[in-house]
Wavefront OBJ file of the C-alpha trace (Angstrom):
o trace
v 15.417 2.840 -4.393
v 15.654 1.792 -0.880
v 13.397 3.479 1.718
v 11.081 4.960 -0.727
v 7.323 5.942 0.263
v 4.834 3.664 -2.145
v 1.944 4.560 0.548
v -1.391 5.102 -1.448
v -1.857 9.108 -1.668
v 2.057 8.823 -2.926
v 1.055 6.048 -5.595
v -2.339 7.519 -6.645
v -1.714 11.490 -6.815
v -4.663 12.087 -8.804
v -7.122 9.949 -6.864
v -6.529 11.994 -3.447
v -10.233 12.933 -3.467
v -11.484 9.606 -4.315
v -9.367 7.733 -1.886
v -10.979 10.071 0.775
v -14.815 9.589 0.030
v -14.162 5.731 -0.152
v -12.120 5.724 2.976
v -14.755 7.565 4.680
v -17.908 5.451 3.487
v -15.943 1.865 2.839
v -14.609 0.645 5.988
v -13.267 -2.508 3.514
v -11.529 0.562 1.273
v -10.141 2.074 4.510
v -8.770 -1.096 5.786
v -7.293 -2.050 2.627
v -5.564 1.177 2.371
v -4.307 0.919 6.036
v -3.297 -2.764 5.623
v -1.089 -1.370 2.518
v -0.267 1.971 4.018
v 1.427 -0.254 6.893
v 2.820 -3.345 4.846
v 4.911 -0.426 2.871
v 5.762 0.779 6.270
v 7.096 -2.130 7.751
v 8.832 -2.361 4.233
v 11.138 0.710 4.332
v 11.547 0.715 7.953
v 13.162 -2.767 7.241
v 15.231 -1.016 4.216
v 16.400 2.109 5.817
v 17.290 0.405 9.207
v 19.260 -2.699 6.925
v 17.122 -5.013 9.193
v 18.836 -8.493 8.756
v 15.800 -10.092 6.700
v 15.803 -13.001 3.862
v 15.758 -11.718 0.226
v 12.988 -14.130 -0.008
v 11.193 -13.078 2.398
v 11.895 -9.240 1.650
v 10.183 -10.063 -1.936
v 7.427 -11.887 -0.414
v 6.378 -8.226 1.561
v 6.708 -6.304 -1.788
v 4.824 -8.942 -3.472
v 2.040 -8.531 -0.867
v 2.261 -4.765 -1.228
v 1.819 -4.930 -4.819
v -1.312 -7.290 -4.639
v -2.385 -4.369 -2.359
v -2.178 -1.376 -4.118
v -3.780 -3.433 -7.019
v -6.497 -4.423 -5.230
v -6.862 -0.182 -3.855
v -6.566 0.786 -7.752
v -9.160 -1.839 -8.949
v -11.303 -0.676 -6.427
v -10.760 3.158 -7.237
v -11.540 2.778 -11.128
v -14.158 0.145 -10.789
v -15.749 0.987 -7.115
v -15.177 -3.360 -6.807
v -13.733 -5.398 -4.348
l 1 2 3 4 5 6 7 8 9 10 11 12 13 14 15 16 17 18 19 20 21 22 23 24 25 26 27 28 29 30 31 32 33 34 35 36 37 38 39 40 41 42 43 44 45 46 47 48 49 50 51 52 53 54 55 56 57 58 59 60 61 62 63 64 65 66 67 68 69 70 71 72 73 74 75 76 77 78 79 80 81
């Protein structure tokens, strides 16, 4: 669906807590969540405005958000990088 919210806290309900304490003691955790947080931003600001942008390119951002939120989930079950 265009122009919906994937930020982190939307993604990862249950982890609310956990995405605080990290955020607040990892400034690697906090900066990956940000980068995401603004990649998926950029994303459906792009989508809801019909920005003239590639498909290619389009996937290439969601593709990058995905590696993203991966990374923010590996490191909330496994406290890794």
């Amino acid at each position: 669906m265009l122009g919906e919210n994937h930020s982190i806290y939307h993604e990862f309900p249950d982890f609310h807590q956990k995405i605080n304490e990290l955020a607040s003691s990892d400034p690697d955790f906090r900066a990956l969540v940000d980068e995401h947080d603004k990649l998926d931003k950029q994303i459906r600001g792009l989508e809801m405005r019909e920005s003239p942008i590639a498909d290619l390119d389009m996937e290439r951002l969601k593709k990058e958000r995905i590696r993203l939120k991966d990374r923010v989930y590996h490191r909330l079950n496994n406290g890794l990088g």
